[in-house]
C-alpha positions in Angstrom: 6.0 -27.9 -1.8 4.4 -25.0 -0.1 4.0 -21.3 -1.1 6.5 -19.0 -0.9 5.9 -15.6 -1.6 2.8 -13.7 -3.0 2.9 -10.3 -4.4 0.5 -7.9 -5.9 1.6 -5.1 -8.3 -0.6 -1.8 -7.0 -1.1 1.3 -9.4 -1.0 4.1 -7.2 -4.6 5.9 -7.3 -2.6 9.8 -6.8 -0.5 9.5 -9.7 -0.4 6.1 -11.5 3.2 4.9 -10.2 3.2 1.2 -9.8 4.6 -0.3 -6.3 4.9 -3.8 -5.2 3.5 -5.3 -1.6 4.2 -8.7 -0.2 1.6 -10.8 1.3 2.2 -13.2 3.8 1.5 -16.8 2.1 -0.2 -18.2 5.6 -2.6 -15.1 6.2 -6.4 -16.4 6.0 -8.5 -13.5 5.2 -12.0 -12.9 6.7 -14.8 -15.0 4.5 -16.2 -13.2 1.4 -13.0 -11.4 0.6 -11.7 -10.7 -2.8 -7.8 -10.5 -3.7 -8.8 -7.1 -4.2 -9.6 -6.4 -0.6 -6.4 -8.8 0.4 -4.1 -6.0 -1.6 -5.7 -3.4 -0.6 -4.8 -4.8 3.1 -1.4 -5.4 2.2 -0.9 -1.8 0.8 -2.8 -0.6 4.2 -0.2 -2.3 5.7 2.5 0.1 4.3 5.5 -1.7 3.4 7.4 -1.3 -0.4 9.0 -4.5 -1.5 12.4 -3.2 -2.3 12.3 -0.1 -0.4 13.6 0.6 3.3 11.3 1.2 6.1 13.2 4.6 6.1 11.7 5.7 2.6 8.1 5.7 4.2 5.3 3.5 3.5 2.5 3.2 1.1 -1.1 3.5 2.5 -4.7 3.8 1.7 -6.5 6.8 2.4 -10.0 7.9 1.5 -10.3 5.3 -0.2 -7.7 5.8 -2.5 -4.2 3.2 -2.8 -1.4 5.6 -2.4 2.3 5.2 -3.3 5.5 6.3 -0.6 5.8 9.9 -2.6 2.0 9.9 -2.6 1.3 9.3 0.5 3.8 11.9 1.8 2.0 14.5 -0.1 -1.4 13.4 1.4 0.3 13.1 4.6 1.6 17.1 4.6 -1.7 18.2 3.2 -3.8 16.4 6.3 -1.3 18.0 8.7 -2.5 21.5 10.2 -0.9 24.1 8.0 0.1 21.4 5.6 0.6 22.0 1.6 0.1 19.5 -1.1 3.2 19.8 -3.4 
């Protein structure tokens, strides 16, 4: 029996809110990688399990794992003229 599905539960770094990415069970990460560093990749990849694509994604920015409404508010803040709400 092979494996199926692999998740990591991610505590977003802006305001503590915890998300849920999928990895992909055959994905061989590069040698000397933690699981650490594989979630991180999977949250850099952007998609919420359970959330549409249309809700946004989650990201990693500065260093920092960021939640949809998180990222959105990084997001505006980057943008020229931009507000963090």
């Amino acid at each position: 029996m092979g494996v199926v599905s692999i998740q990591s539960t991610v505590s977003c770094d802006g305001c503590g809110t915890h998300f849920k990415v999928d990895h992909d069970p055959a994905y061989k990460p590069p040698a000397g990688w933690s699981l650490f560093d594989v979630a991180e990749d999977a949250v850099r990849g952007g998609y919420v399990l359970g959330s549409s694509l249309f809700d946004g994604s989650c990201s990693v920015q500065n260093g920092s794992m960021l939640c949809i409404p998180c990222t959105r508010a990084a997001d505006r803040a980057a943008a020229p003229g931009g507000r963090q709400e």
